[in-house]
Backbone as a ProteinNet text record, in pm:
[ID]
protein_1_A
[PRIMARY]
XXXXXXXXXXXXXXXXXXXXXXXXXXXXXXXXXXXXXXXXXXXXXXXXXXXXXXXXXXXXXXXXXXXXXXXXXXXXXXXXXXXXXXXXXXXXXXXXXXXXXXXXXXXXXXXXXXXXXXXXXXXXXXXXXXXXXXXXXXXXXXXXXXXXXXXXXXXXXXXXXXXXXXXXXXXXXXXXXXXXXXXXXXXXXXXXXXXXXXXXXXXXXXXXXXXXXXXXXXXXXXXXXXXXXXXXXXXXXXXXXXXXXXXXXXXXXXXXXX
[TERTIARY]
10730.1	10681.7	10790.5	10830.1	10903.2	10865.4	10877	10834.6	10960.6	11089.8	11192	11275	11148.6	11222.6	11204.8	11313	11242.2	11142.9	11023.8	10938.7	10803.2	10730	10575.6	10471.8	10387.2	10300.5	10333.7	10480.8	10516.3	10548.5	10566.4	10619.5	10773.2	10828.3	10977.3	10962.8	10989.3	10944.2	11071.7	11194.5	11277.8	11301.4	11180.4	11169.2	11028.2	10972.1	10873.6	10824.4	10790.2	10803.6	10706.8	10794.5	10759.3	10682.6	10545.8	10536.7	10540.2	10517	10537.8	10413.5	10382.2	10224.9	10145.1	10252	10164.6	10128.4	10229.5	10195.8	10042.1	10057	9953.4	9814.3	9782.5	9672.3	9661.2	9750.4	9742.4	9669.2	9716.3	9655.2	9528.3	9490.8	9384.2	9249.8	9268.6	9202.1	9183.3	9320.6	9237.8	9209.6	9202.7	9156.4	8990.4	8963.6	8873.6	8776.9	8817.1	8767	8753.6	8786.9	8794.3	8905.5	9054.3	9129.6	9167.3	9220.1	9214.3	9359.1	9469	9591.4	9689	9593.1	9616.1	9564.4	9504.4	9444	9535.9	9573.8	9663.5	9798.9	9842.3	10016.4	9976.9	9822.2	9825.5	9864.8	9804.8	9805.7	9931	10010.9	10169	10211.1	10190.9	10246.6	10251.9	10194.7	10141.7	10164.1	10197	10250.1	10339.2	10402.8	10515.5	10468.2	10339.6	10243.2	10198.9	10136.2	10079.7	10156.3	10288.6	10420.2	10391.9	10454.5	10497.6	10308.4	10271	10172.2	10126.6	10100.1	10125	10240.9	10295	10411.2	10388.4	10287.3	10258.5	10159.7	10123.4	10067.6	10184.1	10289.1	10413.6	10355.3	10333.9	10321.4	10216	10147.9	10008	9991.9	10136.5	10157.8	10050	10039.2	9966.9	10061.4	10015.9	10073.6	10138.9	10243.5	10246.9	10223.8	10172.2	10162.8	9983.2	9930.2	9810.5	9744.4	9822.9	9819.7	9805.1	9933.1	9948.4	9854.1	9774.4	9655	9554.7	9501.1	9371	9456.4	9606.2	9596	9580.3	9609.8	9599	9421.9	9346.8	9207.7	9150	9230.2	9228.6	9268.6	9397.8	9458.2	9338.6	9301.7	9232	9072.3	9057.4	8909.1	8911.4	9083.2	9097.4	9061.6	9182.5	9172	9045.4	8977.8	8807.8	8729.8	8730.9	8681.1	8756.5	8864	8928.6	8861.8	8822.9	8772.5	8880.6	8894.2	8990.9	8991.7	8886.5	8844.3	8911	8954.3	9006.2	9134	9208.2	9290.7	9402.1	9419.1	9492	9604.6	9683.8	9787.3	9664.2	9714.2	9630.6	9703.8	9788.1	9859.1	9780.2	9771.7	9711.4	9556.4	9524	9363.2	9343.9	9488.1	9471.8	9515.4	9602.9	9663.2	9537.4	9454.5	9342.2	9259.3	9246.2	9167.1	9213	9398.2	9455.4	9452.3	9447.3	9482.9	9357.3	9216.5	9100.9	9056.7	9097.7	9079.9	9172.2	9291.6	9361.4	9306.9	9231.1	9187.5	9054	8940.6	8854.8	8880.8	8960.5	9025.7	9097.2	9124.1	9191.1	9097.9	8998.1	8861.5	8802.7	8752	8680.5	8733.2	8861.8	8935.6	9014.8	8928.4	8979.5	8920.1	8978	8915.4	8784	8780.2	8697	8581.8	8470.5	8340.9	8259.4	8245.3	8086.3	8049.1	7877.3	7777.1	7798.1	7716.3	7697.6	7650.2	7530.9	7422.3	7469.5	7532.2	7603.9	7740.9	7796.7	7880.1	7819.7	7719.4	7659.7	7606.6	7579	7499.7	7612.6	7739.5	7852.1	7906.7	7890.2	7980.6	7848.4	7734.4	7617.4	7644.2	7647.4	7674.7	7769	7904.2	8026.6	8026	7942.7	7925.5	7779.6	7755.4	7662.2	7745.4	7834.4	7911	8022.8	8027.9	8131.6	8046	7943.5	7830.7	7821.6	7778.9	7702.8	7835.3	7959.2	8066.7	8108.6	8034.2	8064.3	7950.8	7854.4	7708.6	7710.2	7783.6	7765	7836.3	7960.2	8100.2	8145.3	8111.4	8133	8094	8139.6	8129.1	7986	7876.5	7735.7	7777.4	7592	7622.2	7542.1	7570.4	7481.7	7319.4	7286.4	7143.3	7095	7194.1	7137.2	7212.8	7291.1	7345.8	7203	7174.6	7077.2	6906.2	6920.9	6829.3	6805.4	6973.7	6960.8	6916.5	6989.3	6967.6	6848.8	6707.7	6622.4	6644.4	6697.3	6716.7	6733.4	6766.3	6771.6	6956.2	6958.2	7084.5	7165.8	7089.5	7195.2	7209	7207.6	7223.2	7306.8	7366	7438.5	7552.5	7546.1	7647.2	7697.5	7650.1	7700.5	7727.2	7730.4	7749.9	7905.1	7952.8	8082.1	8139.6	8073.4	8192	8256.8	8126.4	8204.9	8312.9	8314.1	8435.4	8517.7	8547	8693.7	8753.2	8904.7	9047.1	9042.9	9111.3	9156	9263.3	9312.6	9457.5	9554.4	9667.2	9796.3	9783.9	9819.8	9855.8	10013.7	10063.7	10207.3	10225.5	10094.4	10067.9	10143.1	10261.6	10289.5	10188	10172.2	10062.2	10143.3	10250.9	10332.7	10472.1	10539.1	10680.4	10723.5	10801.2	10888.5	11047.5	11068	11219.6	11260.2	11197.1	11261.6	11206	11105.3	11050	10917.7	10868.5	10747	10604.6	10502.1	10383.4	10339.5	10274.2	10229.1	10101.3	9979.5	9888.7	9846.5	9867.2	9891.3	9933.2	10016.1	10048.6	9927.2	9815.3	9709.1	9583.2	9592	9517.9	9528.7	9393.5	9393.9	9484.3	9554.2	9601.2	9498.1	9464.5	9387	9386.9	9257	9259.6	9315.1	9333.2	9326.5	9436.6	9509.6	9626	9539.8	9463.5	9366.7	9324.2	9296.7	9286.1	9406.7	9508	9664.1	9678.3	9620.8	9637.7	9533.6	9464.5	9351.7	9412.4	9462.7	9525.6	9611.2	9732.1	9835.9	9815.5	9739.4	9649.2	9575.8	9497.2	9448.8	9582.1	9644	9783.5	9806.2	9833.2	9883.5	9808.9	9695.2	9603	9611.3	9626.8	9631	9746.8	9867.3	9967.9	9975.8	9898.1	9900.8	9830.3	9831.1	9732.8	9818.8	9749.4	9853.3	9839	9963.3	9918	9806.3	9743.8	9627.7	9539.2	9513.9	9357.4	9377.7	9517.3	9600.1	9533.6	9546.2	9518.4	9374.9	9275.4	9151.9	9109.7	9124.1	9069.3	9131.5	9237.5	9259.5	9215.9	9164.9	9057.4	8959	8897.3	8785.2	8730.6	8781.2	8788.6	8852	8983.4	9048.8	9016	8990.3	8992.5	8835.8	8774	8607.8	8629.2	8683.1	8602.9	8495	8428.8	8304.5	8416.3	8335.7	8364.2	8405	8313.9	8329.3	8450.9	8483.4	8605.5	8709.2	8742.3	8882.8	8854.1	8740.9	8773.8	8846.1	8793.6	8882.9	9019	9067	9164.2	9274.4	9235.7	9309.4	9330.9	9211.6	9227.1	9117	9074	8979.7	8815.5	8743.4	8565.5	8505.4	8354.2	8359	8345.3	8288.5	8256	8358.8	8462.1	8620.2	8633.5	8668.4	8646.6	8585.1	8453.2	8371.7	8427.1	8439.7	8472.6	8605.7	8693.7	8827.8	8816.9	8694	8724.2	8619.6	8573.5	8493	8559.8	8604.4	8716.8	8887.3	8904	8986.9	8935.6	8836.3	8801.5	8759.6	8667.9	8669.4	8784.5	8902.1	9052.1	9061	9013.4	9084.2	9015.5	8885.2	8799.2	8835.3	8860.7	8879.4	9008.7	9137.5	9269.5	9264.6	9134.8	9158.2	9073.8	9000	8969.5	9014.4	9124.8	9184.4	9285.9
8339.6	8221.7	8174.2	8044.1	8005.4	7915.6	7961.5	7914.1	7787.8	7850.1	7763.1	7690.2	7641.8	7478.9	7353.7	7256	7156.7	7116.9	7065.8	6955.2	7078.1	7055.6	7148	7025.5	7018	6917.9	6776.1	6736.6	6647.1	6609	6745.4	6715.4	6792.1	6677.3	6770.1	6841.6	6980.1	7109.9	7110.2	7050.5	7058.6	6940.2	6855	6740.8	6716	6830.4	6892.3	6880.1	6820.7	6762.6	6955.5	6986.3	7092.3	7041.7	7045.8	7014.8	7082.6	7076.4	7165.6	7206.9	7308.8	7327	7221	7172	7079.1	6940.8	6885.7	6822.6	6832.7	6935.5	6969.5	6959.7	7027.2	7023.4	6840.6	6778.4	6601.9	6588.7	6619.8	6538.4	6619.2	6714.7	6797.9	6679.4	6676.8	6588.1	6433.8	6417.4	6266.6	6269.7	6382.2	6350.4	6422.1	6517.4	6533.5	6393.2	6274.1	6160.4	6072.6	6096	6032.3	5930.6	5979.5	5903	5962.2	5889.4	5943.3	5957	5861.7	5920.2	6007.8	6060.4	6170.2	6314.4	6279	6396.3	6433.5	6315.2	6296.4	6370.7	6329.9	6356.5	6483.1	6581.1	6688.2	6760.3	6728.9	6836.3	6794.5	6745.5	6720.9	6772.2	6821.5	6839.1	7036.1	7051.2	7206.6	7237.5	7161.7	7220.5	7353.1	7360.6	7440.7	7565	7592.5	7708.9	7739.2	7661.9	7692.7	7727.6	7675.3	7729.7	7853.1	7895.6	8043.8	8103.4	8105.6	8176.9	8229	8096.3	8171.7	8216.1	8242.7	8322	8483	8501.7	8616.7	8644.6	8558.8	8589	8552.9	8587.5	8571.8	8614	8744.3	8860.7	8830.1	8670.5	8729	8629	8595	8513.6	8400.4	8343.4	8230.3	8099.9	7966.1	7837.7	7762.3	7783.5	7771.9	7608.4	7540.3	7404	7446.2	7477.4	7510.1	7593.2	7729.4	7777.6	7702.4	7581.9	7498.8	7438.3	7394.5	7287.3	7383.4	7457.5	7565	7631.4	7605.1	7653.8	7500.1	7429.7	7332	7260.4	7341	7296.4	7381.3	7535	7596.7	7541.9	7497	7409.5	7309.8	7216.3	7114.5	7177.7	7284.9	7339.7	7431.8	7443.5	7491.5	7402.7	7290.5	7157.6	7059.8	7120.6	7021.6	7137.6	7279.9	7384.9	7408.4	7389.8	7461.8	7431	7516.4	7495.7	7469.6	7410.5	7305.8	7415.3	7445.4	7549.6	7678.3	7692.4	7871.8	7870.6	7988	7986.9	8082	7990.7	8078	7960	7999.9	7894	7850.1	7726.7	7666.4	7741.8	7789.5	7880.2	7974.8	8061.6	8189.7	8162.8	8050	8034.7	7994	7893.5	7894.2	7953.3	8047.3	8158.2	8217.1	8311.1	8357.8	8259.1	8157.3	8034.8	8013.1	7971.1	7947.9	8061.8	8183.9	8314.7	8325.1	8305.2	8345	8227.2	8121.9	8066.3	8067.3	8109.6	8129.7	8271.6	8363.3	8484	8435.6	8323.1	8332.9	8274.3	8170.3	8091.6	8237.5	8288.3	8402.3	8522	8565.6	8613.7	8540.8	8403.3	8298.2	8290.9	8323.4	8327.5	8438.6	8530.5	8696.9	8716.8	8740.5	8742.6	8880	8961	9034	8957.6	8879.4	8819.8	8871	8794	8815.7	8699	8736.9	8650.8	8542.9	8437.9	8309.4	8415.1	8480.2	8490	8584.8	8692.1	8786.2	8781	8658	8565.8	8560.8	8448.9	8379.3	8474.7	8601.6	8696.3	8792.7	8761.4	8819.2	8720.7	8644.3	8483.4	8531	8502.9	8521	8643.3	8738.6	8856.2	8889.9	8819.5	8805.1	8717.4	8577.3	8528.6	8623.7	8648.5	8704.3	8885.3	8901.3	9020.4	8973.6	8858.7	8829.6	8811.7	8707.2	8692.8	8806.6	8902.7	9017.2	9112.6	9129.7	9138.1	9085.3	8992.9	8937.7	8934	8979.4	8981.6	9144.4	9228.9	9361.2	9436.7	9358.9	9412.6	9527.1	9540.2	9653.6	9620.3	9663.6	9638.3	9663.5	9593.1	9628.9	9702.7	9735.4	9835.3	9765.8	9821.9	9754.2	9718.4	9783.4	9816.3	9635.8	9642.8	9545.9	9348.2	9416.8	9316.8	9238.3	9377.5	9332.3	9302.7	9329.3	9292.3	9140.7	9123.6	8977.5	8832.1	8895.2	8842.2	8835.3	8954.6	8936.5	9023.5	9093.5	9136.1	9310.8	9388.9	9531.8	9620.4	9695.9	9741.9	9748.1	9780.3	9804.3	9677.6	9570.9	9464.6	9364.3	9432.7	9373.2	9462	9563.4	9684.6	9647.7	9622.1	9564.7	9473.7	9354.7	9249.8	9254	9316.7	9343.4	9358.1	9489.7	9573.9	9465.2	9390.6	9313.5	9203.1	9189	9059	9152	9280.2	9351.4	9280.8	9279.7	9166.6	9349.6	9304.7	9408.4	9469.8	9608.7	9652.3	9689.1	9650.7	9657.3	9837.4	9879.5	10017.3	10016.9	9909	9964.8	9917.9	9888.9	9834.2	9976.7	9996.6	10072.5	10132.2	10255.6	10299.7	10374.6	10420.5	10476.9	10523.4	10502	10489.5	10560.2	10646.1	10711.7	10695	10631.5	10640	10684.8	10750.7	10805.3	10736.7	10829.5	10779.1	10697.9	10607	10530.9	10595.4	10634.6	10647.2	10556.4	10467.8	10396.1	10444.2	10291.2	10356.1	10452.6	10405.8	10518.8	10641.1	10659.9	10803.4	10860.7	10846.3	10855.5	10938.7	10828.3	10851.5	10960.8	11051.7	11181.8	11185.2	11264.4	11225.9	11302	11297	11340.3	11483	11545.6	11672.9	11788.4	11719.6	11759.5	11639.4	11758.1	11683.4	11584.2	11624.7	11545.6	11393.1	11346.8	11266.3	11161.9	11243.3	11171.1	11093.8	11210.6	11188.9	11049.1	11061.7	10968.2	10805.3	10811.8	10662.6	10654.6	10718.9	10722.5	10625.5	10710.7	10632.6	10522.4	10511.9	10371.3	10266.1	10324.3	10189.4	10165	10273	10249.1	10202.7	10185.6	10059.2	9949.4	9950	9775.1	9739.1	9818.2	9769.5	9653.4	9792.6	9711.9	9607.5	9531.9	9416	9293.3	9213.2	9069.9	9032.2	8897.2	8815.5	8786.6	8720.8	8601.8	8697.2	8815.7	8925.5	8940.9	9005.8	9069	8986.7	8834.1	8733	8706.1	8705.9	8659.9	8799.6	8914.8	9011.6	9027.1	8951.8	8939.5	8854.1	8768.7	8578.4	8688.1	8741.6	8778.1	8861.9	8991.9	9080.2	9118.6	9027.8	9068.2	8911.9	8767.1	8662.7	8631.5	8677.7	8670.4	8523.9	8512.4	8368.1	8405.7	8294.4	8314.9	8293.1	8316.3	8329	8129.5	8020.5	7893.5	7872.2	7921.7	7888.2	7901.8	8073	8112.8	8003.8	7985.2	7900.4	7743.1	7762.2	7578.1	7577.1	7703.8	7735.5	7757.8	7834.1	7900.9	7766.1	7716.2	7564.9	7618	7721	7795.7	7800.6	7783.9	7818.1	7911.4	7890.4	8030.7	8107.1	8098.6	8205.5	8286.7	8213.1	8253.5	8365.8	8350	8420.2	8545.4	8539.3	8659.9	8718.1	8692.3	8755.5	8859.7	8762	8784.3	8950.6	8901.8	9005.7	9164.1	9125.1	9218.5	9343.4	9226.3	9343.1	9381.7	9338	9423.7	9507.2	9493.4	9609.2	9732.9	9708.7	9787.9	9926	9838.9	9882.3	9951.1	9952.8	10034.8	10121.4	10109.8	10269.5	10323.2	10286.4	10287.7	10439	10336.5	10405.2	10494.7	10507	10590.3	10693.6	10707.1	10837.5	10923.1	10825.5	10900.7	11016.5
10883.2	10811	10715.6	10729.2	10655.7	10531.6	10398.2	10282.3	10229.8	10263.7	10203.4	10255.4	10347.9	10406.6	10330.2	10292.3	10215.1	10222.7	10311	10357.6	10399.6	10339.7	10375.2	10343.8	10494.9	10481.4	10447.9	10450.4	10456.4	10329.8	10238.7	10058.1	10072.7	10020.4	9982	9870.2	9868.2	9778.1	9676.5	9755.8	9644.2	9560.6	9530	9458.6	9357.3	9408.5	9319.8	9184.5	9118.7	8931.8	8870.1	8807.9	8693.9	8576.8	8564.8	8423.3	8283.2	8185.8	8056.1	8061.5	7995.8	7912.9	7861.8	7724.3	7671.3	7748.5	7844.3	7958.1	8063.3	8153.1	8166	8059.2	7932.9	7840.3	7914.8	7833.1	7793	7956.2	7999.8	8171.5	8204.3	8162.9	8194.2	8109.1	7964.6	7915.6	7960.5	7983.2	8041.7	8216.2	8266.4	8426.6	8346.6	8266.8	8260.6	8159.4	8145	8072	8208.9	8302.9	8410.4	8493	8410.7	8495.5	8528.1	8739.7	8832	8811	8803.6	8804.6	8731.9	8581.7	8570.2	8621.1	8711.2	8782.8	8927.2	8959.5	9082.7	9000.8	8907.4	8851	8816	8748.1	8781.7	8882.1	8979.6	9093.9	9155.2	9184.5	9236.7	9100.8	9017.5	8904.9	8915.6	8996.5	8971.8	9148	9235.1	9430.6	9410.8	9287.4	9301.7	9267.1	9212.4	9167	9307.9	9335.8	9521.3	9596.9	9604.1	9687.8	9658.3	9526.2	9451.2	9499.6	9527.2	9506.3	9679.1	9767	9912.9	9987	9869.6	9956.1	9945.8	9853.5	9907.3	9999.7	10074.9	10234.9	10350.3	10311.3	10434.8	10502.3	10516	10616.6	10730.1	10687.4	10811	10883.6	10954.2	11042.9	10997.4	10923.4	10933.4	10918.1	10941.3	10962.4	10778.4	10743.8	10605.2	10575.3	10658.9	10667.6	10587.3	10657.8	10670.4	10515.6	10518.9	10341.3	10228.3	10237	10141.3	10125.2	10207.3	10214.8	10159.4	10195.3	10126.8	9952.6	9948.7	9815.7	9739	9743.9	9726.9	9648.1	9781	9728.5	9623.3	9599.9	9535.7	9394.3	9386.7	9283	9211.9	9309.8	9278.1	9196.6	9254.6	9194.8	9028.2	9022.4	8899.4	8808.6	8813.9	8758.7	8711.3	8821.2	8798.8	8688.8	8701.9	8685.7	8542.3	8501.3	8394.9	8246	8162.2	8053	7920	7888.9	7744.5	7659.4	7654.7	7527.9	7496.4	7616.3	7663.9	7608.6	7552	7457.4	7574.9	7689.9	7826.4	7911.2	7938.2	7994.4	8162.2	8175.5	8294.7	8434.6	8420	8579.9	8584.2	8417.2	8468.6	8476.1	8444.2	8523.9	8656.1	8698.5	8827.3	8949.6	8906.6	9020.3	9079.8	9017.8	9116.6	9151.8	9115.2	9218.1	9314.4	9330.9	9443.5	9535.1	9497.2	9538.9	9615.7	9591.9	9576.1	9696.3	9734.2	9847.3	9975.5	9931.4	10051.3	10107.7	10017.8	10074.8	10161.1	10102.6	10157.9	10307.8	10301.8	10433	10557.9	10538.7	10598.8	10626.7	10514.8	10571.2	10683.3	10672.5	10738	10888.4	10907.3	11005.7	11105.6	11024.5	11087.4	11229.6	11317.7	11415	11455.9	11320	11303.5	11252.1	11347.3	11295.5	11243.8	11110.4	11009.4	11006.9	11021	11053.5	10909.8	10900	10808.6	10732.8	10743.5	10666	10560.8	10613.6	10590.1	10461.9	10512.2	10431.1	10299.1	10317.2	10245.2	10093.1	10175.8	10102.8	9991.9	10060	9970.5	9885.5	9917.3	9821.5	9706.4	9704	9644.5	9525.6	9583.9	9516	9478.7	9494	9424.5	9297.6	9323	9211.1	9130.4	9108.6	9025.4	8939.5	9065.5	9015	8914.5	8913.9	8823.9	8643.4	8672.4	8562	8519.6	8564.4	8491.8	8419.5	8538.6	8412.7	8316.8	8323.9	8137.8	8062.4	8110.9	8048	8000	8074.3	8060.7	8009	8068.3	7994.8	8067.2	8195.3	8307.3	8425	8524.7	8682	8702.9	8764.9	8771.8	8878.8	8883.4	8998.7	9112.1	9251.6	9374.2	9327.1	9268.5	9279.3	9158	9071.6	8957.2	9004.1	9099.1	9200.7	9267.2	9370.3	9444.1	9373.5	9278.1	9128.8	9161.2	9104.4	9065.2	9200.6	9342.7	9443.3	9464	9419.4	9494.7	9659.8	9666	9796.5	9748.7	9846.3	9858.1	9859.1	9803.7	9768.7	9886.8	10023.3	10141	10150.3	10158.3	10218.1	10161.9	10014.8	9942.2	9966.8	9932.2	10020.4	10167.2	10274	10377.8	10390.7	10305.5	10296.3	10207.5	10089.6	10010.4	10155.2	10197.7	10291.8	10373.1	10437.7	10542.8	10530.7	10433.4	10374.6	10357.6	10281.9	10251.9	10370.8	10318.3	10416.1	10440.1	10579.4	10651.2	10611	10604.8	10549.2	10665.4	10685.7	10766.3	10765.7	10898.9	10887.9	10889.9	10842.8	10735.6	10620	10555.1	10430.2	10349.8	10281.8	10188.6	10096.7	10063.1	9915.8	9858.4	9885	9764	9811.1	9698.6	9727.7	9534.7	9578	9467.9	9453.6	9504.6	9568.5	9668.6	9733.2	9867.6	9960.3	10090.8	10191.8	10135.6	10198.8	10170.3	10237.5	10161.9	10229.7	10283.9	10411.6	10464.5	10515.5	10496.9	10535.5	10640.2	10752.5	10921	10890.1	10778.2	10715.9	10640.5	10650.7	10609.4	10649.4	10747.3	10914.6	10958.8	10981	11042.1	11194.9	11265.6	11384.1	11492.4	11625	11686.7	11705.7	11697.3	11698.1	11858.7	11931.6	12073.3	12117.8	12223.7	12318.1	12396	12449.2	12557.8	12464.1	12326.2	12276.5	12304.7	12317	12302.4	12420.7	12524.6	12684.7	12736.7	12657	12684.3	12668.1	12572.8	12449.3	12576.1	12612.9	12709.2	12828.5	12887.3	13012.1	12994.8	12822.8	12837.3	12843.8	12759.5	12752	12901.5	12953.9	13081.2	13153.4	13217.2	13278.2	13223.9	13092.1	13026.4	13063.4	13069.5	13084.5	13283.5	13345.3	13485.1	13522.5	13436.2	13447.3	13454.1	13520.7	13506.7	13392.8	13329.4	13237.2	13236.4	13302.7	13322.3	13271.3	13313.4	13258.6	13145.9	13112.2	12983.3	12799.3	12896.7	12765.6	12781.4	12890	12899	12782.2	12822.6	12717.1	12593.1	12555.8	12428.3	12347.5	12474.1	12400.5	12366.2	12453.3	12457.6	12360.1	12337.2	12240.7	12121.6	12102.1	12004.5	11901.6	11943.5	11896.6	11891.2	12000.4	11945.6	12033.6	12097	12205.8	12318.9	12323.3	12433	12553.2	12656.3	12793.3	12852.7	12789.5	12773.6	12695.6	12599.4	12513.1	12570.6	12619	12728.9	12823	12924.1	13023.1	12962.1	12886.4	12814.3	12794.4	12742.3	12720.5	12837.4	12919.5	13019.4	13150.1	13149.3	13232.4	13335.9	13336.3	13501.5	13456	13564.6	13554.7	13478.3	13363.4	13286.1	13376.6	13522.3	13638.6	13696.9	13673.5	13690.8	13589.4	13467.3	13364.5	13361.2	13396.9	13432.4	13476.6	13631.9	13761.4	13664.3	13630.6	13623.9	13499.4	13397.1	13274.4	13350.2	13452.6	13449.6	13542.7	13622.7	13724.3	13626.5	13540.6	13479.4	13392.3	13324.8	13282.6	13322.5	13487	13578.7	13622.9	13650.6	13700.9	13560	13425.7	13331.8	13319.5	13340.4	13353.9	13445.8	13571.3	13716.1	13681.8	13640.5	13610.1	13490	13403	13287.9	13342.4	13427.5	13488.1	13597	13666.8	13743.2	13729
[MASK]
++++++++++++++++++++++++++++++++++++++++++++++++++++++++++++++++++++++++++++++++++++++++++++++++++++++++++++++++++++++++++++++++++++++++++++++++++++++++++++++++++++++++++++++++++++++++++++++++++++++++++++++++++++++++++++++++++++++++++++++++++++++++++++++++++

């Protein structure tokens, strides 16, 4: 991903206007009185915060055309959202806003699917987990969470879990100077050769597969498309599709038991 090309979304980045602090305050007040073009000279006033800020999602192959735009709305929700009153620079109120939607955009888009409802039920209980830390002055607990929802402790519990962003198994966890712990360095390794032997042979059936199957089961299982979607994609019948995912998966049980 490239962050430091001039032109993102069609803004030259190296023409960017920096504003001051006290700049910002002055325009915060009058977009919050209702004029619009200090609300506009805000937010072009502050792109270069959103730059600096998704660049720490290099790593996850995403479209940096695309980042900019969700930090962006992030930006814009500080700006509408920011309280005058608060005795805090306006970046450091809006870094975890920007931060805090490019995460939800990238949740929203994991090809690991969670249901709406499920969603819905963590956005819910995230905002209320935030309230009660300031009502309490400590992290509530599930139970006074699911208090406040009206609902039952597991269901707020499975609902956190399922939004956690996924972690890289070479996400670093500790480093002293020498070698780096990485997560996979973590990871129990299989107890039995025959576990090893197993993985071996699965690779090796996936491997004997044509393109054409190779990617239908990667639509299929790894991206979460229906069987209608790959066919749109691929250009062939969803019946095609079928046929096509059912007999390669076949050939890999087929070849992993032989």
């Amino acid at each position: 991903m490239q962050f430091n090309k001039v032109e993102i979304c069609g803004i030259n980045t190296a023409k960017l206007k920096v504003l001051k602090e006290s700049e910002k305050m002055e325009l915060l007040k009058k977009a919050r009185a209702g004029n619009k073009k200090a609300r506009e000279e805000l937010i072009m006033g502050n792109l270069r915060l959103v730059l600096s800020v998704i660049q720490r999602f290099s790593n996850r192959g995403e479209n940096p055309d695309d980042l900019f735009q969700v930090g962006c709305i992030g930006l814009i929700k500080a700006i509408d959202n920011f309280d005058l009153s608060l005795d805090v620079r306006f970046s450091t109120y809006a870094c975890p806003m920007i931060i805090g939607e490019v995460r939800r955009h990238l949740r929203d888009n994991n090809p690991v699917r969670v249901s709406r409802s499920v969603r819905d039920t963590a956005y819910h209980a995230m905002q209320v987990r935030e309230r009660l830390i300031n009502e309490l002055e400590r992290d509530p607990t599930p139970e006074e969470i699911a208090k406040e929802l009206g609902t039952d402790r597991e269901s707020v519990v499975i609902a956190l879990d399922a939004i956690v962003e996924p972690v890289s198994l070479n996400e670093p966890v500790y480093s002293d100077g020498g070698d780096t712990i990485y997560v996979m360095d973590q990871i129990g390794s299989p107890e039995t050769d025959e576990s090893w032997l197993d993985e071996i042979l699965l690779r090796q059936a996936i491997s004997e597969l044509n393109p054409r199957e190779k990617k239908i089961l990667w639509l299929r299982f790894m991206a979460g498309k229906t069987q209608m979607e790959v066919a749109s994609e691929i250009g062939i019948s969803q019946a095609q599709v079928s046929r096509l995912e059912k007999g390669a998966i076949k050939r890999i049980k087929d070849n992993n038991r032989a």
